[in-house]
Biotite code that builds the C-alpha atoms (Angstrom):
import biotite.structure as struc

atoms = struc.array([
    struc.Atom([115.797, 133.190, 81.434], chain_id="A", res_id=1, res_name="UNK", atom_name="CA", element="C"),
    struc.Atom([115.358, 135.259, 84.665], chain_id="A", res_id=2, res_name="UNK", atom_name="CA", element="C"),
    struc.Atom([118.081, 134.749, 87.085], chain_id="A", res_id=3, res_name="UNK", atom_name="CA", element="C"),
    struc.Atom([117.306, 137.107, 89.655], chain_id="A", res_id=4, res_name="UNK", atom_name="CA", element="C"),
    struc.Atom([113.755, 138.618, 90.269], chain_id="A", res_id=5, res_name="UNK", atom_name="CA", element="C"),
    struc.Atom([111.168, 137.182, 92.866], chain_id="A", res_id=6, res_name="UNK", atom_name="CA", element="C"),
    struc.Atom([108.135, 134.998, 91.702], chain_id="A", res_id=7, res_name="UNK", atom_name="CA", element="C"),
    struc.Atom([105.524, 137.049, 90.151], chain_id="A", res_id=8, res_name="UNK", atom_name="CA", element="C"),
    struc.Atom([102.842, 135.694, 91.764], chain_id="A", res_id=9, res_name="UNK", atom_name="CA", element="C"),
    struc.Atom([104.885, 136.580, 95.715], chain_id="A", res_id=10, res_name="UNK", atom_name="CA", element="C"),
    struc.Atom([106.631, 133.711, 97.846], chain_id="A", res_id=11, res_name="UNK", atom_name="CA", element="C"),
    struc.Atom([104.787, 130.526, 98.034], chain_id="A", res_id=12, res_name="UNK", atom_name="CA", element="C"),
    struc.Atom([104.328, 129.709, 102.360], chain_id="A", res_id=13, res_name="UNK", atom_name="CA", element="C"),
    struc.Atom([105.479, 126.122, 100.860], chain_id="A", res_id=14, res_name="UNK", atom_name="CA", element="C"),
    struc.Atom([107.878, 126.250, 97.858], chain_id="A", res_id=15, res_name="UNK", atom_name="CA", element="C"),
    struc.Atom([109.128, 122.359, 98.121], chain_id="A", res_id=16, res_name="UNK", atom_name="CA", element="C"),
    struc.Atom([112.799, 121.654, 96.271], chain_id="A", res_id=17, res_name="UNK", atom_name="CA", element="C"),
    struc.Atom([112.785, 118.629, 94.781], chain_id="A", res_id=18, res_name="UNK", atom_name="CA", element="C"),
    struc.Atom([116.358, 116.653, 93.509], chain_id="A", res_id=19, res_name="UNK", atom_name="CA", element="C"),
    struc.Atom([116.642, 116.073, 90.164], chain_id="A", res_id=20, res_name="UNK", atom_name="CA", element="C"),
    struc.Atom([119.407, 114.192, 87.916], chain_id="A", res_id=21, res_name="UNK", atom_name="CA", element="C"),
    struc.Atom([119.467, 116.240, 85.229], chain_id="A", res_id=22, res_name="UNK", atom_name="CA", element="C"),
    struc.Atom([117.917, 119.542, 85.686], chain_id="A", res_id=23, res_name="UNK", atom_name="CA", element="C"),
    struc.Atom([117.608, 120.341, 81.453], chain_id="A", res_id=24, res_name="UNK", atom_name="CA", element="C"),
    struc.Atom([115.392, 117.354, 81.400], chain_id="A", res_id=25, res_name="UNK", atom_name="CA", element="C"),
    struc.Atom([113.526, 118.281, 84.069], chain_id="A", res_id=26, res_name="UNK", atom_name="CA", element="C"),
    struc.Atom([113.054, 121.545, 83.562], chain_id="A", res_id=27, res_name="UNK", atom_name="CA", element="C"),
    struc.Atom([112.027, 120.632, 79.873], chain_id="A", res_id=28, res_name="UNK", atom_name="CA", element="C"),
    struc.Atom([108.875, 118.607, 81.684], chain_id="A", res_id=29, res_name="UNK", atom_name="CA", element="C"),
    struc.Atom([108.052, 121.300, 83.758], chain_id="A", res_id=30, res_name="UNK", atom_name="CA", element="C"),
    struc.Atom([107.929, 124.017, 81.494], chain_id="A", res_id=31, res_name="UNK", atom_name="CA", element="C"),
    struc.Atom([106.391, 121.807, 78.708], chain_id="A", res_id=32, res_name="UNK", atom_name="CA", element="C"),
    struc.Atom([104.311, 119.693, 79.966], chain_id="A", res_id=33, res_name="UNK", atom_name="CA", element="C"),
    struc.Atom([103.167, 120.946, 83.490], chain_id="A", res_id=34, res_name="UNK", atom_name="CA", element="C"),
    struc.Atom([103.050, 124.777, 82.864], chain_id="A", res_id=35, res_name="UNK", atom_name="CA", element="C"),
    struc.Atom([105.205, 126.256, 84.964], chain_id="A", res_id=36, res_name="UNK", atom_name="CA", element="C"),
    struc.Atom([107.417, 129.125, 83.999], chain_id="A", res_id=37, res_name="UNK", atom_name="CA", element="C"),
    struc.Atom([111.363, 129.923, 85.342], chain_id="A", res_id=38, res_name="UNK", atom_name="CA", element="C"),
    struc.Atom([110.288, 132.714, 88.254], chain_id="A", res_id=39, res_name="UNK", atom_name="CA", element="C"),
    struc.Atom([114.891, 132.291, 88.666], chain_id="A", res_id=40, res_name="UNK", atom_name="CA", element="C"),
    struc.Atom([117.410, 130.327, 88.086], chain_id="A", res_id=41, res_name="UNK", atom_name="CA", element="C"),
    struc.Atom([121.394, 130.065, 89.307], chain_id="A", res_id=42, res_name="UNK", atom_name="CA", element="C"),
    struc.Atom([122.488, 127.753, 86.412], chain_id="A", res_id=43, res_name="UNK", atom_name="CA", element="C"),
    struc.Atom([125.906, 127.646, 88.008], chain_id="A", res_id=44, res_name="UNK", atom_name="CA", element="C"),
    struc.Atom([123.922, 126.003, 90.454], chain_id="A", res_id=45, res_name="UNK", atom_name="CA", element="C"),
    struc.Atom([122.131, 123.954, 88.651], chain_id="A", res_id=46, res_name="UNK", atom_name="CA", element="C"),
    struc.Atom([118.868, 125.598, 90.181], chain_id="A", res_id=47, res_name="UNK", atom_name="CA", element="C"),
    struc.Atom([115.557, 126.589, 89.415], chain_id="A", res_id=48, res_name="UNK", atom_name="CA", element="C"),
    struc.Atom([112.550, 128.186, 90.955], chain_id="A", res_id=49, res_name="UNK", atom_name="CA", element="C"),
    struc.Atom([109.562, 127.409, 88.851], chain_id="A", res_id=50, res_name="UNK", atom_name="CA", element="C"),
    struc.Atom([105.912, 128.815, 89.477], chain_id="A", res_id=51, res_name="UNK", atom_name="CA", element="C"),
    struc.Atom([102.687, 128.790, 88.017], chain_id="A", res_id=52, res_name="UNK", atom_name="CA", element="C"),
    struc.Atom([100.183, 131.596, 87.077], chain_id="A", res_id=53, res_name="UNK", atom_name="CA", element="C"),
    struc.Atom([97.655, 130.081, 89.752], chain_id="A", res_id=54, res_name="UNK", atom_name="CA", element="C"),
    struc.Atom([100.775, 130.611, 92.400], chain_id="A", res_id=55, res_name="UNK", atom_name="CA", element="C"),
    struc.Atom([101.600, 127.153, 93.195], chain_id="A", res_id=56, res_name="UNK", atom_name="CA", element="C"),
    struc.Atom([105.839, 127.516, 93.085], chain_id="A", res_id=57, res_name="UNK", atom_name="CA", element="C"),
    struc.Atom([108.831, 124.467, 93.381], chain_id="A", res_id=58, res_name="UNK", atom_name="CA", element="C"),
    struc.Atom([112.194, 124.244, 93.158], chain_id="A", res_id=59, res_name="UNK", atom_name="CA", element="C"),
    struc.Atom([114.615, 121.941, 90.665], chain_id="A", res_id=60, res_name="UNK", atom_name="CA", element="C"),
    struc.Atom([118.335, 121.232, 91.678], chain_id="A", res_id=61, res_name="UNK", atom_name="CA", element="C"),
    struc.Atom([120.103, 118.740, 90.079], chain_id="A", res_id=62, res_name="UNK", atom_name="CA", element="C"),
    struc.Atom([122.019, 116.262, 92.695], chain_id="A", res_id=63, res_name="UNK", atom_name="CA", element="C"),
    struc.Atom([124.993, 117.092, 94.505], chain_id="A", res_id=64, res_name="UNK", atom_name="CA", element="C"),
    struc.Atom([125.045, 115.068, 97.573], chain_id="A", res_id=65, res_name="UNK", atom_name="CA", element="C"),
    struc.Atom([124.777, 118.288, 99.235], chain_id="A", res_id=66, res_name="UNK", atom_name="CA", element="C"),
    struc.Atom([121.246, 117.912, 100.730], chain_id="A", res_id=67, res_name="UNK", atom_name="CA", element="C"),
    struc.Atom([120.910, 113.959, 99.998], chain_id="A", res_id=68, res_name="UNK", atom_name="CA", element="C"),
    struc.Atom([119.538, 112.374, 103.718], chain_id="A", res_id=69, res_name="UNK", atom_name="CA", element="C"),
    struc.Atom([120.158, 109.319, 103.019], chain_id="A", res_id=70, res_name="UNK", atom_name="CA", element="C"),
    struc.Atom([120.654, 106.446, 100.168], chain_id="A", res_id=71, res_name="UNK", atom_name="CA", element="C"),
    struc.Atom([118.562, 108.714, 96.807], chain_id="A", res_id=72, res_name="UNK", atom_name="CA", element="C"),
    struc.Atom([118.181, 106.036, 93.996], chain_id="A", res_id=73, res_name="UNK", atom_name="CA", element="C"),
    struc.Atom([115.361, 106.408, 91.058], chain_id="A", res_id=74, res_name="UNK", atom_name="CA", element="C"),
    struc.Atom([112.291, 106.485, 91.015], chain_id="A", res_id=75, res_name="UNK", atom_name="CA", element="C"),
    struc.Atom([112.916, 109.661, 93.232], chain_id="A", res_id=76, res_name="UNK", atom_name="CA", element="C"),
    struc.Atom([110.107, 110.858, 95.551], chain_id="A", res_id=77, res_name="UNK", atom_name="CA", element="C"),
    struc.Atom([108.545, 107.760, 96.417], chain_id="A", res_id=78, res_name="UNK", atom_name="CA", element="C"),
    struc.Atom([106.238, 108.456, 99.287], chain_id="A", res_id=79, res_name="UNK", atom_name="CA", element="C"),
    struc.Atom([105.800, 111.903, 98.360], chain_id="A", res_id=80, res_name="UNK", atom_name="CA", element="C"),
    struc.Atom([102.656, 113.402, 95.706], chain_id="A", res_id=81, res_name="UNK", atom_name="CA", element="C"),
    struc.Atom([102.702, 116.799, 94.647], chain_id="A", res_id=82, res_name="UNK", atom_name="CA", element="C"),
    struc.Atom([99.108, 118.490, 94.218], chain_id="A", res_id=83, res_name="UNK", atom_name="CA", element="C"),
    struc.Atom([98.896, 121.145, 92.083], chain_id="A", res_id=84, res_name="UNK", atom_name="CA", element="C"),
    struc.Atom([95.912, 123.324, 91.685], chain_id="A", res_id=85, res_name="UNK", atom_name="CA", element="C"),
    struc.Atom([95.342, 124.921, 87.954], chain_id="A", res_id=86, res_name="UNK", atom_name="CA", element="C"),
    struc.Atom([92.886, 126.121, 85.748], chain_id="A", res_id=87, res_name="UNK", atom_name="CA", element="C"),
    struc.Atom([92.028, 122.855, 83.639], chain_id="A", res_id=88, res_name="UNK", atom_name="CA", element="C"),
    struc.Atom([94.033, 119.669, 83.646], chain_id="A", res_id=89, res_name="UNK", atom_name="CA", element="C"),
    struc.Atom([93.153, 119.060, 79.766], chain_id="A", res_id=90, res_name="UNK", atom_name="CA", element="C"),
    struc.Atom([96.443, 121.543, 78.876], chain_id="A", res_id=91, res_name="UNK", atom_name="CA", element="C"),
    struc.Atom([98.854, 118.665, 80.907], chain_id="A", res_id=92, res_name="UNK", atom_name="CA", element="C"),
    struc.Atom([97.006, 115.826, 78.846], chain_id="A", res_id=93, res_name="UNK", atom_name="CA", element="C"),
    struc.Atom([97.391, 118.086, 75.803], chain_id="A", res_id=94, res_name="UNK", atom_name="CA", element="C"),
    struc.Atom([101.223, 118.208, 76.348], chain_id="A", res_id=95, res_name="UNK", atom_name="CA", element="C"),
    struc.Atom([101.265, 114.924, 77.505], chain_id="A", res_id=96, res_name="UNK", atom_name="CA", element="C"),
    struc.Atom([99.868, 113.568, 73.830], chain_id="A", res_id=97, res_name="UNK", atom_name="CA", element="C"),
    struc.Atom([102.018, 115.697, 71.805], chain_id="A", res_id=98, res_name="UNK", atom_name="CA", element="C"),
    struc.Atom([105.532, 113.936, 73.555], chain_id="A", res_id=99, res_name="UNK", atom_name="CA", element="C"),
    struc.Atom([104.320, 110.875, 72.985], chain_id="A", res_id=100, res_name="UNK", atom_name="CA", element="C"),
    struc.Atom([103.913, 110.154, 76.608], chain_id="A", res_id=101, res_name="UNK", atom_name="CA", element="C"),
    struc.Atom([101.001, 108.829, 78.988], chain_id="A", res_id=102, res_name="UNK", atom_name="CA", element="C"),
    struc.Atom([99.560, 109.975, 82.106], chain_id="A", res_id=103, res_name="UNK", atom_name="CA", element="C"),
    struc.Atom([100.238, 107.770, 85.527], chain_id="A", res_id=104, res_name="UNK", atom_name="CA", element="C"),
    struc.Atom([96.154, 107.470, 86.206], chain_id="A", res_id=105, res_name="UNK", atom_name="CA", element="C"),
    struc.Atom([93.518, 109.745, 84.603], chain_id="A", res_id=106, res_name="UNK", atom_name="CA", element="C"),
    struc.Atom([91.789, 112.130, 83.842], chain_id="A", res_id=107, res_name="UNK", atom_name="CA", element="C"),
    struc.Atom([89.609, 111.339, 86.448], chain_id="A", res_id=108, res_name="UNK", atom_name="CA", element="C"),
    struc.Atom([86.939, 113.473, 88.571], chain_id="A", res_id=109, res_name="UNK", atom_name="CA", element="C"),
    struc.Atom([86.736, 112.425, 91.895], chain_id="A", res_id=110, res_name="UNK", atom_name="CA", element="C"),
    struc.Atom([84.002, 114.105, 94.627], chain_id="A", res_id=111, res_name="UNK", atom_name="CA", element="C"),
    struc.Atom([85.521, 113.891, 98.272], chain_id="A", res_id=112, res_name="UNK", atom_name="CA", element="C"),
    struc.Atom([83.837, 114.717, 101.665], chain_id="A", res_id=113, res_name="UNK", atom_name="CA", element="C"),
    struc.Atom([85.316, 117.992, 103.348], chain_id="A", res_id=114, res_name="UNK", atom_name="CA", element="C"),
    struc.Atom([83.422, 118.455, 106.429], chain_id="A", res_id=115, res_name="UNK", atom_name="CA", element="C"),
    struc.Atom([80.215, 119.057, 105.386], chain_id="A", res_id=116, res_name="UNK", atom_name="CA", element="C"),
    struc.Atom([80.333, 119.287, 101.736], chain_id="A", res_id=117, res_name="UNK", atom_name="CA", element="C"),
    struc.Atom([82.015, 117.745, 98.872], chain_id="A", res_id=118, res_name="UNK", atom_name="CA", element="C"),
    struc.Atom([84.433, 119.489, 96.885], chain_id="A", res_id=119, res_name="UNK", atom_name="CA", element="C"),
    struc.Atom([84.674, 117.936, 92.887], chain_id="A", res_id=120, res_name="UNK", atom_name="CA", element="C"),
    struc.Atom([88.197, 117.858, 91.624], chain_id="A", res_id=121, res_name="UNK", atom_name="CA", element="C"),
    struc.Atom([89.284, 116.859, 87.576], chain_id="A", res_id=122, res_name="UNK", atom_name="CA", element="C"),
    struc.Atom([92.769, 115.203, 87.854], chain_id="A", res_id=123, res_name="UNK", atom_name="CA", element="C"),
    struc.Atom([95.662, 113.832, 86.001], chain_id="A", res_id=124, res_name="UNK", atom_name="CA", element="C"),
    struc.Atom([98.335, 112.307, 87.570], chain_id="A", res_id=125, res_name="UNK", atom_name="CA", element="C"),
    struc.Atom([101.883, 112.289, 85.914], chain_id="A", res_id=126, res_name="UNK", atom_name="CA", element="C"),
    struc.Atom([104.992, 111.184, 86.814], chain_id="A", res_id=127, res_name="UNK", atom_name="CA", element="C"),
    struc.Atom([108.285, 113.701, 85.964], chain_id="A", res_id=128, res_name="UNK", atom_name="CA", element="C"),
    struc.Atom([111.779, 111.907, 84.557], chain_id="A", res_id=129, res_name="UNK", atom_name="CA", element="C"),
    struc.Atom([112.638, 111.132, 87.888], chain_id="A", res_id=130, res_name="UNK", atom_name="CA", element="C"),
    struc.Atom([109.301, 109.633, 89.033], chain_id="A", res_id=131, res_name="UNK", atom_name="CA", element="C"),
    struc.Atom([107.892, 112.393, 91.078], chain_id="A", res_id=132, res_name="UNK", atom_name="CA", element="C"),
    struc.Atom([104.374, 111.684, 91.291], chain_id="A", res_id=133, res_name="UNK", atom_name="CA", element="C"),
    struc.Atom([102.223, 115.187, 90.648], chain_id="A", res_id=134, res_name="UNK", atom_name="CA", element="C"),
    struc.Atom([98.602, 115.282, 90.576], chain_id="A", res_id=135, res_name="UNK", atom_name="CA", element="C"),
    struc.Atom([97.586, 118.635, 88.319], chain_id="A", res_id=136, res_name="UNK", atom_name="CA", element="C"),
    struc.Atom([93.976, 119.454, 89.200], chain_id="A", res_id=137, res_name="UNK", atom_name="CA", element="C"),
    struc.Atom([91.469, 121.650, 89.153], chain_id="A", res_id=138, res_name="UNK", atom_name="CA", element="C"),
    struc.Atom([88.297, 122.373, 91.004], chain_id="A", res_id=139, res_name="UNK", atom_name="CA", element="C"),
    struc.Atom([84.517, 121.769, 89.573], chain_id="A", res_id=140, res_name="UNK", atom_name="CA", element="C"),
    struc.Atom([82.525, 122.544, 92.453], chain_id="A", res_id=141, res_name="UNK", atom_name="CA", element="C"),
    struc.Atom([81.160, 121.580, 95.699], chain_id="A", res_id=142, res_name="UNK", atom_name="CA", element="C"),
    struc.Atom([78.303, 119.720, 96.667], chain_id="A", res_id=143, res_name="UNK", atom_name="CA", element="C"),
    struc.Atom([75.742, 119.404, 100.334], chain_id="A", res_id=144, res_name="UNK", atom_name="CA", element="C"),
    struc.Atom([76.311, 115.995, 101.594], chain_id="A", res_id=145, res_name="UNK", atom_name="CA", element="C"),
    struc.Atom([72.361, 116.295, 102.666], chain_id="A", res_id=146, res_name="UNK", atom_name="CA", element="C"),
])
């Protein structure tokens, strides 16, 4: 594991850190299942910076009441989604099958208005063990509205 290099991909202008309860587990559904890779980590810390090859980047610490707000009880991250743009969704259902688990909602492809056009997303929704909601998607083109 790398514990001291900067992301390959450069520093994210957003790189959200997310609390976590047990950061093995969650780094174990990150890694495996989502596709992100350990950019650093400060285990004493229980801390991780994770990234992707497209460049999207977060952060895993595992709970300390150090940074904890206000009242954190599971699932975590409830009013909060995490988009996150890849390649091709079908590797995240892949993983998905092969631990036995389910997605939240999808795949799905979805066509929204932006502006003038329509931009065509494929997504899959998952939640991670602490019930962060992440929507892992991937662009299949835009459309006139006219």
């Amino acid at each position: 594991m790398n514990y001291g290099k900067p992301p390959k991909t450069g520093w994210a202008p957003l790189a959200p850190e997310i609390l976590v309860a047990d950061i093995d587990a969650s780094l174990a559904f990150w890694i495996d299942i989502l596709g992100f890779c350990v950019a650093y980590a400060r285990p004493a810390e229980k801390f991780a910076y994770l990234e992707r090859p497209e460049g999207a980047q977060v952060m895993l610490c595992q709970r300390s009441g150090k940074w904890e707000t206000g009242p954190l009880e599971a699932p975590f991250g409830r009013g909060v989604m995490f988009q996150v743009r890849m390649d091709d969704p079908a590797s995240v259902l892949a993983a998905l099958e092969r631990k036995g688990l389910r997605p939240y909602v999808g795949p799905r492809e979805v066509w929204r208005n932006v502006g003038d056009r329509q931009l065509g997303m494929r997504e899959v929704f998952v939640q991670d063990p602490d019930g962060y909601l992440i929507m892992m998607a991937s662009v299949i083109g835009e459309r006139s509205l006219s």
